[in-house]
C-alpha positions as CSV (number, residue, x, y, z in Angstrom):
1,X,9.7,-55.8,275.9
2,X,9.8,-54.9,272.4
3,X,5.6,-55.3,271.8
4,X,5.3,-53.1,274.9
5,X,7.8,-50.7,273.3
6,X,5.9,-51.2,269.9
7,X,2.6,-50.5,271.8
8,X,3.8,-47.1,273.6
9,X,5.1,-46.1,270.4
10,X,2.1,-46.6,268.7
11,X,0.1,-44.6,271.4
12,X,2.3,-41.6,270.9
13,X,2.1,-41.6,267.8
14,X,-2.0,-41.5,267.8
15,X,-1.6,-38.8,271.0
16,X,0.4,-36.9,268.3
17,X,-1.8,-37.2,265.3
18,X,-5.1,-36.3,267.7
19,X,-3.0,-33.6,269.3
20,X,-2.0,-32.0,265.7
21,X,-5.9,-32.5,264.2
22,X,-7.1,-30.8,267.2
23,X,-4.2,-27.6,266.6
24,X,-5.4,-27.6,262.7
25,X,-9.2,-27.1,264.0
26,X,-8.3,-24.7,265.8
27,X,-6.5,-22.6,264.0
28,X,-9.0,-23.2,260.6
29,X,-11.5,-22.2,263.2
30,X,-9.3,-19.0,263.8
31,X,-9.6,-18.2,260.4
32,X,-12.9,-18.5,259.5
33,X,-13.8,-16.7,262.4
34,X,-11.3,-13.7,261.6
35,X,-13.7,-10.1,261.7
36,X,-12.4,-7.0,260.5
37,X,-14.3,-3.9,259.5
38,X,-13.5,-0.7,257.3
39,X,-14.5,2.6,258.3
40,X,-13.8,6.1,258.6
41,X,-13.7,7.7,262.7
42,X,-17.0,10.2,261.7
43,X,-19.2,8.5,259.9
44,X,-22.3,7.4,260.7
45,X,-22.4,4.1,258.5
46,X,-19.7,2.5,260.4
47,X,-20.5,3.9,263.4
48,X,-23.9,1.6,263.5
49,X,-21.7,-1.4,262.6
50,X,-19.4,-0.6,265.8
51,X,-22.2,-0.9,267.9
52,X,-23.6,-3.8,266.6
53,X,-20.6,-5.7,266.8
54,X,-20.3,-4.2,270.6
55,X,-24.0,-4.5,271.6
56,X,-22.9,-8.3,270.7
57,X,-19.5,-8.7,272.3
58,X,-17.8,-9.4,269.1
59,X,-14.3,-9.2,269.0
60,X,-12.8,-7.7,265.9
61,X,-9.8,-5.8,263.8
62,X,-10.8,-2.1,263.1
63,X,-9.1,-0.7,260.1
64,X,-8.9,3.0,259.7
65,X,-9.7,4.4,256.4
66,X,-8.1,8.0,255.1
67,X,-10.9,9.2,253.4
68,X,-12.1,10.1,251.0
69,X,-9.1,10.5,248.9
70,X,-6.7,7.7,250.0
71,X,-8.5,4.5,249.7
72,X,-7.3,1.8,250.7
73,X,-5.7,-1.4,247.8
74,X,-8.1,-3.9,250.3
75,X,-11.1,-1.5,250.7
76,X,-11.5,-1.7,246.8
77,X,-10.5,-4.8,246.5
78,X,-12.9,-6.4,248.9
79,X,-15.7,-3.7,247.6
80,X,-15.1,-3.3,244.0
81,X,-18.7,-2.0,242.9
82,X,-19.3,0.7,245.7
83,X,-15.8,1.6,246.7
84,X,-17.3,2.4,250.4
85,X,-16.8,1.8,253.7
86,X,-17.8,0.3,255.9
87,X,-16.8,-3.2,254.7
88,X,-16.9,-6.0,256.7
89,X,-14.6,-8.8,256.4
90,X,-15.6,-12.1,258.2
91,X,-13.2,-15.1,257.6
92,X,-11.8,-13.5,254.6
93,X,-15.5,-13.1,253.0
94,X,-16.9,-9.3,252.5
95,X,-20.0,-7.6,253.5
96,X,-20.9,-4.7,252.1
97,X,-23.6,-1.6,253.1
98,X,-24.1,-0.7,256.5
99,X,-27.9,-2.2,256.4
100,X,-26.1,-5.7,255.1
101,X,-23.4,-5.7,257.1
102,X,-26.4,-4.9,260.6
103,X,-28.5,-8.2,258.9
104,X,-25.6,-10.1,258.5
105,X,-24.1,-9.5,262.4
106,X,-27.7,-10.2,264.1
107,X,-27.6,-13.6,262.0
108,X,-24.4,-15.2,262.7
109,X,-24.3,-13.8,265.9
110,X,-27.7,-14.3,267.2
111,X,-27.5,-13.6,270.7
112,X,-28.5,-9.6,272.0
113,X,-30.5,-9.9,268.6
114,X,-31.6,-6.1,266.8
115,X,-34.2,-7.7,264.9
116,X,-37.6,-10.0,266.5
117,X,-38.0,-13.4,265.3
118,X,-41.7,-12.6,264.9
119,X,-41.7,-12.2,260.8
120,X,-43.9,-9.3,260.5
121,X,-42.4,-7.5,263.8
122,X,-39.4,-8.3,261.5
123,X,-40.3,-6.6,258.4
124,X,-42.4,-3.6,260.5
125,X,-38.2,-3.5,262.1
126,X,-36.3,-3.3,258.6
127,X,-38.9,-0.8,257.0
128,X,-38.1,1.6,259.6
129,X,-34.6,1.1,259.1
130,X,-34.5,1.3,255.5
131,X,-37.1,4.6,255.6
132,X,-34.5,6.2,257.5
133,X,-31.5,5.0,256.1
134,X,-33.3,6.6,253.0
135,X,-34.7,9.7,254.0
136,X,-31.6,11.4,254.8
137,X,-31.0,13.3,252.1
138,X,-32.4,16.7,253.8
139,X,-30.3,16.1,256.7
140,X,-27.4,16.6,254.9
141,X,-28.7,19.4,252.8
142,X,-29.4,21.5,255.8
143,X,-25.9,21.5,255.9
144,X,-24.4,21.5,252.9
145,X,-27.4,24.1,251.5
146,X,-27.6,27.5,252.4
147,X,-30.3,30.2,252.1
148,X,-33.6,29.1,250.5
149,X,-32.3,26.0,249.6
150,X,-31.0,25.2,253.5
151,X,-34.6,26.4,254.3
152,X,-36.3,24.0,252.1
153,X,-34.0,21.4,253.8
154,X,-35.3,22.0,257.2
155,X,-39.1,21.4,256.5
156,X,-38.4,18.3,254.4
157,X,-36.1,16.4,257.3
158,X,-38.6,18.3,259.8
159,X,-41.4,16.7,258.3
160,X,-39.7,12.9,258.1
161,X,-38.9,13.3,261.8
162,X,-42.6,14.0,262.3
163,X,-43.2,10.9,260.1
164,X,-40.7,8.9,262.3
165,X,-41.6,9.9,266.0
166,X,-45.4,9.0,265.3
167,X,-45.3,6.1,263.2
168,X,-42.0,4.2,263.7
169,X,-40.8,5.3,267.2
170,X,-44.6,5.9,268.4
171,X,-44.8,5.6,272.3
172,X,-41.8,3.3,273.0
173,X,-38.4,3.4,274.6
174,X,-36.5,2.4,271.7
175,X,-37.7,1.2,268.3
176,X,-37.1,-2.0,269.0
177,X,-39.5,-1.8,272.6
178,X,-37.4,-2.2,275.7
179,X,-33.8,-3.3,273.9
180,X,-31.7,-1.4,271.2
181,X,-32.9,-2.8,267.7
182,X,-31.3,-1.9,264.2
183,X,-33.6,0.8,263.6
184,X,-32.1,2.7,266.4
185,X,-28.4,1.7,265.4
186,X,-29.7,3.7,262.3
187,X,-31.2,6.5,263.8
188,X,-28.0,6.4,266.1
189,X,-26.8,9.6,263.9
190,X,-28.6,12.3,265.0
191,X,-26.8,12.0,268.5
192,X,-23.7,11.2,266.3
193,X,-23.6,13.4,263.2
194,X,-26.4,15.8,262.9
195,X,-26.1,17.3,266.7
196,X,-22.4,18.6,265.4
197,X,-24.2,19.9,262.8
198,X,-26.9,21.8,264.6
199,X,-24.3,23.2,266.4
200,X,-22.2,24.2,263.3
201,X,-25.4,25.3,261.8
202,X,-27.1,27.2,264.2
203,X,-30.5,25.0,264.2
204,X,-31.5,22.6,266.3
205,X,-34.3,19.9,264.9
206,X,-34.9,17.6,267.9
207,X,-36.5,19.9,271.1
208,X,-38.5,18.9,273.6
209,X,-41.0,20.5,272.5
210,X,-40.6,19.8,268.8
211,X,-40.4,16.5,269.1
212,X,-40.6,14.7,272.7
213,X,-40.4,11.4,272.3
214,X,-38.1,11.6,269.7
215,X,-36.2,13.8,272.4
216,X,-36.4,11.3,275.2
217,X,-35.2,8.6,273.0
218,X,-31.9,10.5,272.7
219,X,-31.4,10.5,275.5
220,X,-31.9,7.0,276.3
221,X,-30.0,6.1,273.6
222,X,-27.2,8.4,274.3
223,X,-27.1,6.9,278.1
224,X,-26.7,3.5,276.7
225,X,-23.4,2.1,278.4
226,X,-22.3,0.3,274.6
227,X,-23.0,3.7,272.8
228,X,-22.2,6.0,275.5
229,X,-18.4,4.3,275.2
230,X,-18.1,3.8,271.5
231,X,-18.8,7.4,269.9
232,X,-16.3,10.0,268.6
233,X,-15.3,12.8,271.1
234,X,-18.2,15.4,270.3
235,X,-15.6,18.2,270.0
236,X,-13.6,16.6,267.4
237,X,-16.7,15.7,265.4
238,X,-17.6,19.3,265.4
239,X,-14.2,20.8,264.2
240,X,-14.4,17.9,261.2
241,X,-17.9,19.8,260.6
242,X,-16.9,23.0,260.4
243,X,-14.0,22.5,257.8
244,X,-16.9,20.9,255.5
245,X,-19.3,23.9,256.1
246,X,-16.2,25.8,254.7
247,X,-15.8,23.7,251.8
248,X,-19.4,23.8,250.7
249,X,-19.6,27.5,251.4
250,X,-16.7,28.1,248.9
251,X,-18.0,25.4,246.6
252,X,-21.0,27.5,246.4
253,X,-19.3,30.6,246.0
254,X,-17.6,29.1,243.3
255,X,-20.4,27.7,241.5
C-alpha cells in the first residue's frame, strides 16, 4: 500500500542519514587523530620521539627532513620560532621540542606510560630528563673540540656521567625502575650518537669499569626489542660522523 511504501521510504531514508553521520564521525575522527612527525635519520631528538611513539604502538607518518640546509615550507611553517625538528603534528596541531613532544605522547596516549602518576616520582622523572637533555653540551665538544679544548670536554661530560649513574640511574634497571621511562628515551643517545663518536674519536666514556651501571643499562637498553628495531644502522651513523669530524677539523683550521 502506499503508507507501507511511505513507511519503507521513510526508514531508508533514516538508515541513510545514520549511515552517512556515522561515515562523517569517522572520518572527523580520522582527522583529528592524523600523527605525523619531522625529523632527520641521525639525530638523537627525533630518535627519542620514535620510540616513544613505538614503546606505545602509535601509528604515524614519518617525514624525512634534508638537513640542515633544505628545510622543509611545512617544517617552518608548523615551527616558526625554532625552525627544528622534530615536530610533531597531531590532527593538524604542532608540538614542538623533543621533551614536549615525550610529555605530550605519554598524555594522550596513556597506556605503556614513561612518566609515574606518583607527582613527586613525576617531577624526580622530568628533572632527570631535563638535566640530561641539558648537560650535553661536552658531549658534543668532545667531538667537535680538539686538543686542550677536546680534553677539557672529556672531564666535564665525564663528570656529569658520574653525576648521572649515582644520583639519577642509582641502582636500577632503567630510570624509570623495571619499564623504559622518558629519562631513558633521553639518555637513549649515548647508544645512538655518542658510541659513533667514540669510535670516530678514539675515546670511549662508558666502560665497565668507568661506569658499571651506567654500562649495564646500555645494554639493557640496547636489548630492548622497540629500540633494538628502531635505531639507525650503526655503520651508517659512523660514516655521517666522520664527514663532521672533517668539517670541524677544517673549520678549525680555518679559524
Amino acid at each position: 500500500t502506499d503508507q507501507e511504501q511511505s513507511k519503507s521510504a521513510t526508514q531508508k531514508q533514516r538508515y541513510n542519514a545514520t549511515f552517512n553521520l556515522i561515515q562523517n564521525r569517522n572520518q572527523t575522527s580520522h582527522t583529528m587523530d592524523e600523527l605525523k612527525l619531522f625529523g632527520f635519520w641521525p639525530s638523537p631528538y627525533s630518535r627519542r620521539v620514535i620510540w616513544a611513539l613505538k614503546l606505545k604502538g602509535v601509528d604515524y607518518e614519518y617525514i624525512e627532513e634534508d638537513l640542515p640546509f633544505n628545510k622543509s615550507e611545512l617544517l617552518l611553517q608548523y615551527n616558526p620560532v625554532h625552525k627544528k625538528i622534530p615536530v610533531l603534528v597531531h590532527g593538524g596541531k604542532p608540538i614542538a621540542e623533543s621533551l614536549v613532544i615525550l610529555e605530550y605522547i605519554d598524555e594522550v596516549w596513556p597506556h605503556n606510560p614513561l612518566l609515574p602518576k606518583d607527582a613527586y616520582e613525576k617531577s624526580e622523572a622530568m628533572f632527570w630528563a631535563k638535566f640530561i637533555d641539558e648537560n650535553t653540551g661536552p658531549m658534543w665538544g668532545f667531538f667537535q673540540k680538539f686538543g686542550e679544548e677536546q680534553q677539557k670536554a672529556i672531564e666535564s661530560y665525564s663528570e656529569i656521567l658520574r653525576k648521572i649513574e649515582e644520583h639519577g640511574l642509582r641502582d636500577k634497571k632503567f630510570f624509570g625502575g623495571d619499564q623504559i621511562g622518558i629519562a631513558d628515551l633521553v639518555f637513549g643517545m649515548v647508544i645512538h650518537m655518542l658510541a659513533p663518536m667514540e669510535e670516530v674519536v678514539g675515546y670511549k666514556f662508558i666502560k665497565a669499569d668507568s661506569f658499571p651501571r651506567l654500562h649495564a643499562w646500555v645494554k639493557h637498553f640496547s636489548e630492548h626489542p622497540v629500540i633494538k628495531d628502531n635505531v639507525p644502522d650503526y655503520t651508517k651513523v659512523v660514516d655521517f660522523m666522520k664527514i663532521r669530524r672533517e668539517f670541524y677539523r677544517n673549520s678549525q683550521q680555518n679559524s
